[in-house]
N, CA, C and O of each residue as an XYZ file, in Angstrom:
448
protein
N      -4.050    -37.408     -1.572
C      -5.032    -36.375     -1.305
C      -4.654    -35.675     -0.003
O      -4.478    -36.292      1.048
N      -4.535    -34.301     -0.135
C      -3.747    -33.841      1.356
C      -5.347    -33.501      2.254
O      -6.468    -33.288      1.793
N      -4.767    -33.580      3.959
C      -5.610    -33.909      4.557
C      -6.450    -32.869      5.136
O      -5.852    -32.031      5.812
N      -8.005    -32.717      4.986
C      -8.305    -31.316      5.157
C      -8.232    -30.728      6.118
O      -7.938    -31.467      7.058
N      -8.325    -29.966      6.320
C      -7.828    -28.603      7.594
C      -9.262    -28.072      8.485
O     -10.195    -27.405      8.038
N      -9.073    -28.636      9.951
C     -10.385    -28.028     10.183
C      -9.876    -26.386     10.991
O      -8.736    -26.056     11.317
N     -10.717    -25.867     11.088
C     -10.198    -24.701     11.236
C     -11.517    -24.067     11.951
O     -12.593    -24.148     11.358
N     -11.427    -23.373     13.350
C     -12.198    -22.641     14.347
C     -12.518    -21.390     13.823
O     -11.621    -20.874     13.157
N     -13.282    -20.928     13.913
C     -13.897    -19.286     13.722
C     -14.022    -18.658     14.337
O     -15.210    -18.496     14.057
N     -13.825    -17.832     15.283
C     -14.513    -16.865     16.344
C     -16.430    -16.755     16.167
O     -17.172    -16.972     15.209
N     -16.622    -16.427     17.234
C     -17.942    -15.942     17.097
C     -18.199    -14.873     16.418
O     -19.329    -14.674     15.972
N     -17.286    -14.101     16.252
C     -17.617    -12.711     15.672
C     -17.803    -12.783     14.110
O     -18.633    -12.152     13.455
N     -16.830    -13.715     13.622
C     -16.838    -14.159     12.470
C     -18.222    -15.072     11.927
O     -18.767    -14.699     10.889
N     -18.620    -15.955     12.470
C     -19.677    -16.246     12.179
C     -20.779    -15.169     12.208
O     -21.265    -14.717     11.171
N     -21.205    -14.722     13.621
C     -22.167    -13.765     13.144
C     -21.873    -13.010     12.088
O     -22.878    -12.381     11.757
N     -20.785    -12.740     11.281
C     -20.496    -11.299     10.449
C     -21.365    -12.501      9.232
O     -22.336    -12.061      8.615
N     -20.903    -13.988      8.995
C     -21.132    -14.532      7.852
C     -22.638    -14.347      7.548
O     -23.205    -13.944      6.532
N     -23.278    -14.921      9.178
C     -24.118    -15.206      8.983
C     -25.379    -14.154      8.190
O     -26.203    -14.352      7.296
N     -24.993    -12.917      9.094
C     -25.512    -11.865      8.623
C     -25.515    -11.319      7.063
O     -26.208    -10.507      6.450
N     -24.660    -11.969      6.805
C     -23.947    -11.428      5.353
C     -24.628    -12.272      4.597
O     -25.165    -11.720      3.637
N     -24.862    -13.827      4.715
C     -25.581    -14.516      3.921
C     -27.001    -14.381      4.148
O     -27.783    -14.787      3.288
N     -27.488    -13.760      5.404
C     -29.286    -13.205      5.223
C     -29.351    -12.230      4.515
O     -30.487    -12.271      4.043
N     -28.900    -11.461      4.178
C     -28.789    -10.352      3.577
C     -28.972    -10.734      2.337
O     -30.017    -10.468      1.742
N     -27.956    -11.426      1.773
C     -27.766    -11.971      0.185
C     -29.024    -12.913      0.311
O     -29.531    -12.704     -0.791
N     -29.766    -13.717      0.870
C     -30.435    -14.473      0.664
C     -32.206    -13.381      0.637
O     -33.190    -13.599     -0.070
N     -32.044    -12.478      1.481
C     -33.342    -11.984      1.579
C     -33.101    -10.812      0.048
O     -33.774    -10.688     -0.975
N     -32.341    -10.395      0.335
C     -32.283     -9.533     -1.272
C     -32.696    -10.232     -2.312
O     -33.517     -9.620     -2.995
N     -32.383    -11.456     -2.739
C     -32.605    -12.451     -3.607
C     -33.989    -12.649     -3.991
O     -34.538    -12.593     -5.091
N     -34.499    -12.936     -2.622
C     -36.126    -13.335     -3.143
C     -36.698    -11.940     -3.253
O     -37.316    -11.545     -4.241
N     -36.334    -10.878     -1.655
C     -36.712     -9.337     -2.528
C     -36.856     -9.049     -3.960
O     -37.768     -8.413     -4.490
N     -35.720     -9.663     -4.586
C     -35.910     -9.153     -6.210
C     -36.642    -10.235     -7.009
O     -36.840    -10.182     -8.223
N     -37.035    -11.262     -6.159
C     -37.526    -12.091     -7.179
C     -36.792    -12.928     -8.033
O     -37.503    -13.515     -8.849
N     -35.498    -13.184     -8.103
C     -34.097    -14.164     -8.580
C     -34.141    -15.071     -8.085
O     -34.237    -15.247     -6.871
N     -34.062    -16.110     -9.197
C     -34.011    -17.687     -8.823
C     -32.875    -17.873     -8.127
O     -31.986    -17.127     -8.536
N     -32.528    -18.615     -7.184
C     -31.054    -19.451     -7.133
C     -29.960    -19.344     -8.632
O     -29.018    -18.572     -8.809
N     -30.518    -20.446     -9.584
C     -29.760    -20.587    -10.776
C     -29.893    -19.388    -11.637
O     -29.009    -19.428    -12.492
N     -30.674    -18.290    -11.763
C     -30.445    -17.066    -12.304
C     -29.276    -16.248    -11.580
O     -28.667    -15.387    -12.214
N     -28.934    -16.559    -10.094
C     -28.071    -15.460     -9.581
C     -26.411    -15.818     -9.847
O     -25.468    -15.113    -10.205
N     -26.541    -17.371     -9.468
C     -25.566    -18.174     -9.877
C     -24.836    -18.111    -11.502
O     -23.737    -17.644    -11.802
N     -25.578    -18.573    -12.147
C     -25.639    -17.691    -14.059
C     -24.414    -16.711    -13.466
O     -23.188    -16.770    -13.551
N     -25.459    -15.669    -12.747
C     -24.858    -14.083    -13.122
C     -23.327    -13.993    -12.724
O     -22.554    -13.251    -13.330
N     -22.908    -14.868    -11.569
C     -22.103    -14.759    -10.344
C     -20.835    -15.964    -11.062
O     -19.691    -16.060    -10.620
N     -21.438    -16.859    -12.333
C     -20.215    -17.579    -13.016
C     -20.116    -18.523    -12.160
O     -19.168    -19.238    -12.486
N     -20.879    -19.075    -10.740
C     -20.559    -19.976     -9.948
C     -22.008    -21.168    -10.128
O     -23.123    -21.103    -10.646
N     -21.172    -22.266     -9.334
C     -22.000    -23.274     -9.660
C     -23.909    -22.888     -7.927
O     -23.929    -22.266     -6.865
N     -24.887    -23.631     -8.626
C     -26.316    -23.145     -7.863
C     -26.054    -23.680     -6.233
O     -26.621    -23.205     -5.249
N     -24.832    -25.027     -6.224
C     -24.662    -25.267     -4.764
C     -23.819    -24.179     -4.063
O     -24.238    -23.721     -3.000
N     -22.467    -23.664     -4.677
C     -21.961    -22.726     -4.229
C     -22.823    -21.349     -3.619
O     -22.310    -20.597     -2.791
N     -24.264    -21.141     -4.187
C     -24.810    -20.350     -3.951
C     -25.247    -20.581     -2.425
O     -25.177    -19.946     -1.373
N     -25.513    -21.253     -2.660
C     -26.304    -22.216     -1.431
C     -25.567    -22.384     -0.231
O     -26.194    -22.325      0.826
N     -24.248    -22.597     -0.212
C     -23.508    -22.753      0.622
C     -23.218    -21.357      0.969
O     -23.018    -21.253      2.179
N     -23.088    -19.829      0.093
C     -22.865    -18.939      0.513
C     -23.760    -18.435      1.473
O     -23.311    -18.162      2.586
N     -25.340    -18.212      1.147
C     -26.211    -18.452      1.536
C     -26.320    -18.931      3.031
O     -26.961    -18.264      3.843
N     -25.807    -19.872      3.313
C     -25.958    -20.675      4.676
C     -24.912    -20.247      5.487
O     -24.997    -20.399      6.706
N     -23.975    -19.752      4.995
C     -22.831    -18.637      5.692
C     -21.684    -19.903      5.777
O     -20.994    -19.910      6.796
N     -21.455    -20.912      4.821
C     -20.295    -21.887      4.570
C     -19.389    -20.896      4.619
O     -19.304    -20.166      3.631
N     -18.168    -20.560      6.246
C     -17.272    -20.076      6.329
C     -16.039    -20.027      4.853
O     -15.297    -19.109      4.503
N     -16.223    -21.303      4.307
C     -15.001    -22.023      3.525
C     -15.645    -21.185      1.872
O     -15.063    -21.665      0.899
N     -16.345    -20.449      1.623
C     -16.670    -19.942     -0.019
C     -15.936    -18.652      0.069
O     -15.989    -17.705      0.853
N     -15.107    -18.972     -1.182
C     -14.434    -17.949     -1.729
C     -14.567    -16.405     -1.729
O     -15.047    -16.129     -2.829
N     -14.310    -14.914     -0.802
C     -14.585    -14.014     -0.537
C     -15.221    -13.108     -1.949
O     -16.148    -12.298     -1.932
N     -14.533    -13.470     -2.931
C     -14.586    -13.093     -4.647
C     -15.859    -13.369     -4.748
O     -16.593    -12.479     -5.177
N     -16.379    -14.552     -4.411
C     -17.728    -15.254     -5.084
C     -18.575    -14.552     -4.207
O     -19.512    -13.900     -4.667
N     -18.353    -14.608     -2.970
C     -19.455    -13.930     -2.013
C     -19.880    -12.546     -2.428
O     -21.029    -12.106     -2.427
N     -18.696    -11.885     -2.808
C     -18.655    -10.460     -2.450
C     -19.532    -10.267     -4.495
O     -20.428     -9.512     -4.874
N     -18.933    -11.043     -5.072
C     -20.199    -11.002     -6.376
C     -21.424    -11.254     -6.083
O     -22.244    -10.413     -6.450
N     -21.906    -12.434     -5.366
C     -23.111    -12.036     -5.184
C     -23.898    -11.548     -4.573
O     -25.091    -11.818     -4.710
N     -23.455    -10.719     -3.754
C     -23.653     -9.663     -2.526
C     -23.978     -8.521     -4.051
O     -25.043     -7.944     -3.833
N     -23.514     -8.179     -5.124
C     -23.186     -6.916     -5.356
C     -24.956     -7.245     -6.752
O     -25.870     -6.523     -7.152
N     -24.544     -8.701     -6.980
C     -25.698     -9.137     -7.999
C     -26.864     -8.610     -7.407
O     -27.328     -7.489     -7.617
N     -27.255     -9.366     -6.754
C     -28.284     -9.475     -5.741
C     -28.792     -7.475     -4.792
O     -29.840     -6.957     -4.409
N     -27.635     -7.144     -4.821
C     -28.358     -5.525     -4.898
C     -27.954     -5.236     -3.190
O     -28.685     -4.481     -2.547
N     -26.765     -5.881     -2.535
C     -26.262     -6.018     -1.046
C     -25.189     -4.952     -1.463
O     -24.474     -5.127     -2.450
N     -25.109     -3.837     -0.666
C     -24.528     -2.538     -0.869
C     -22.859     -3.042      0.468
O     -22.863     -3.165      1.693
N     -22.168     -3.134     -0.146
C     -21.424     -4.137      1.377
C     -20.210     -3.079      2.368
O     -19.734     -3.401      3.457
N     -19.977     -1.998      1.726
C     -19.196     -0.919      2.508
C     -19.764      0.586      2.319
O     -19.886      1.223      3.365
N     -20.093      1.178      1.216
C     -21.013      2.515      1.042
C     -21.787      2.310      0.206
O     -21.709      1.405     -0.625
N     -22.541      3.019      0.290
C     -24.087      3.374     -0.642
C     -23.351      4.493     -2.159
O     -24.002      4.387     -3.198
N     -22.510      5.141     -2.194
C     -21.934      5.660     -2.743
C     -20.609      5.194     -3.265
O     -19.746      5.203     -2.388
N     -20.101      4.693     -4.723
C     -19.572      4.045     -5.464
C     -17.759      4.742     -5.373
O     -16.651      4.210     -5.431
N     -18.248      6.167     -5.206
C     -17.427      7.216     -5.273
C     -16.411      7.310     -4.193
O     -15.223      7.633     -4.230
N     -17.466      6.812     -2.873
C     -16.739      7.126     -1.507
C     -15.835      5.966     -1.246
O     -14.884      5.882     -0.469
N     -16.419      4.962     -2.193
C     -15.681      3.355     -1.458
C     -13.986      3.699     -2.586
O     -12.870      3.347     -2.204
N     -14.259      4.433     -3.944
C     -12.871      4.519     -4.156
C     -11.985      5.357     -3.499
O     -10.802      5.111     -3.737
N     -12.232      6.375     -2.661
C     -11.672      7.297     -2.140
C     -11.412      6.962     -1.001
O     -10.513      7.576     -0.428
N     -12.145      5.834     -0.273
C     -11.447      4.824      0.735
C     -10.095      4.144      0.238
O      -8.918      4.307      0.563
N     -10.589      3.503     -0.471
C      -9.521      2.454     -1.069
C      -8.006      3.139     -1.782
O      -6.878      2.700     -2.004
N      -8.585      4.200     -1.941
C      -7.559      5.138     -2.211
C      -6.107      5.445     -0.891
O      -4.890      5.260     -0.917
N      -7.245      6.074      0.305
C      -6.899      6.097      1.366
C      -5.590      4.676      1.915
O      -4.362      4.625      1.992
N      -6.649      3.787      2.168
C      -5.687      2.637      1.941
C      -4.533      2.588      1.384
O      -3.462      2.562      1.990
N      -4.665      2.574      0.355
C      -3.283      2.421     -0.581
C      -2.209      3.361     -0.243
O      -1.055      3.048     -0.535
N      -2.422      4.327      0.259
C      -1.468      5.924      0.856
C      -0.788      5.398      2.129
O       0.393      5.667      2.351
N      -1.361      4.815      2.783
C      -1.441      4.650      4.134
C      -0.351      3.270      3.711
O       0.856      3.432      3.893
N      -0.664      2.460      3.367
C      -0.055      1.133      3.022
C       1.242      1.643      2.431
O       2.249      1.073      2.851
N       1.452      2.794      1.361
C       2.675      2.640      1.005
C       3.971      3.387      1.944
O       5.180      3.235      1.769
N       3.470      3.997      2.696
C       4.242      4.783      4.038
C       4.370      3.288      4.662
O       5.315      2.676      4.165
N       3.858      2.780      5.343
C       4.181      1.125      5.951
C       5.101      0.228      5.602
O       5.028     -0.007      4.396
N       6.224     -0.578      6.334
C       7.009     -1.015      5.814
C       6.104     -2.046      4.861
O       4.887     -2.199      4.971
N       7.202     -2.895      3.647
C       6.397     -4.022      3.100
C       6.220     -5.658      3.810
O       5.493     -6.591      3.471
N       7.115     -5.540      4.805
C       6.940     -6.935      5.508
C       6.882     -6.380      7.214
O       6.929     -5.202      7.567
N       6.771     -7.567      8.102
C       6.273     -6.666      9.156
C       6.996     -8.477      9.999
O       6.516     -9.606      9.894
N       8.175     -8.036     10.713
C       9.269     -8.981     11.189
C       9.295     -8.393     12.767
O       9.001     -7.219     12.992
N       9.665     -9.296     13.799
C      10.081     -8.458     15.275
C      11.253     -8.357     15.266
O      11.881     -8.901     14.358
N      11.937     -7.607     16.303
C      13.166     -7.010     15.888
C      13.709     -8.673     16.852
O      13.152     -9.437     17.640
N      14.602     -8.612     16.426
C      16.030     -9.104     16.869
C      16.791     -8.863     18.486
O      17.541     -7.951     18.834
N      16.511     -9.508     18.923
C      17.451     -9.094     20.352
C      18.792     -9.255     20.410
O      18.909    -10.439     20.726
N      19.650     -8.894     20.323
C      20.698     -8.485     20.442
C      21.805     -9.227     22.035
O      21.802     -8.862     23.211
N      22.379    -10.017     21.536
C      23.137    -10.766     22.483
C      24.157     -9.888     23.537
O      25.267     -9.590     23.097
N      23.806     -9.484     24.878
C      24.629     -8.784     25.764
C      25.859     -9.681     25.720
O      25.538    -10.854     25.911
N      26.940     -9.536     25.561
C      28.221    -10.408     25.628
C      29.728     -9.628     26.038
O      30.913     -9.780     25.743
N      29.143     -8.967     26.657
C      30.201     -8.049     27.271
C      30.673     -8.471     28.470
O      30.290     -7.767     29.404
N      31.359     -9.364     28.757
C      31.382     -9.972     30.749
C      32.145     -8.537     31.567
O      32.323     -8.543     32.785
């Protein structure tokens, strides 16, 4: 069994979780959704919910970001349209960029 990995967070990171799982958690009862109804929707098991919920650094960004979207948590625009024309953006920008990103090489003075 390999040995688990503990791993530090910044503060910034937590607050972002934490925030992120009040959100998903107050939307939830806002709409009136059980735990195991959102879970159902989200294909994940009712503890996973739970753990997202509590801002468990370690749950899968996929699972979060589903039930952020179930639950009615709007997570980059209010407009469906603008977030592809971001992502669009992205992708333009990314393919001008090299594909790996290495430091250069220093170069041995050997000239006496």
């Amino acid at each position: 069994m390999p040995k688990s990995v503990i791993r530090s967070y910044s503060h910034y990171t937590r607050e972002a979780l934490s925030l992120l799982a009040g959100l998903i958690r107050s939307a939830r009862l806002e709409n009136k959704m059980s735990a195991q109804e959102v879970a159902d929707r989200a294909g994940i098991s009712r503890s996973m919910l739970h753990r997202i919920e509590k801002a468990d650094p370690k749950c899968e960004i996929g699972a979060t970001f589903e039930v952020a979207r179930i639950v009615g948590v709007n997570l980059f625009e209010n407009e469906p349209n603008r977030l592809a024309m971001h992502v669009k953006q992205v992708n333009e920008k990314l393919s001008l960029l090299p594909k790996t990103a290495r430091k250069s090489r220093k170069v041995a003075k050997d000239d006496f």
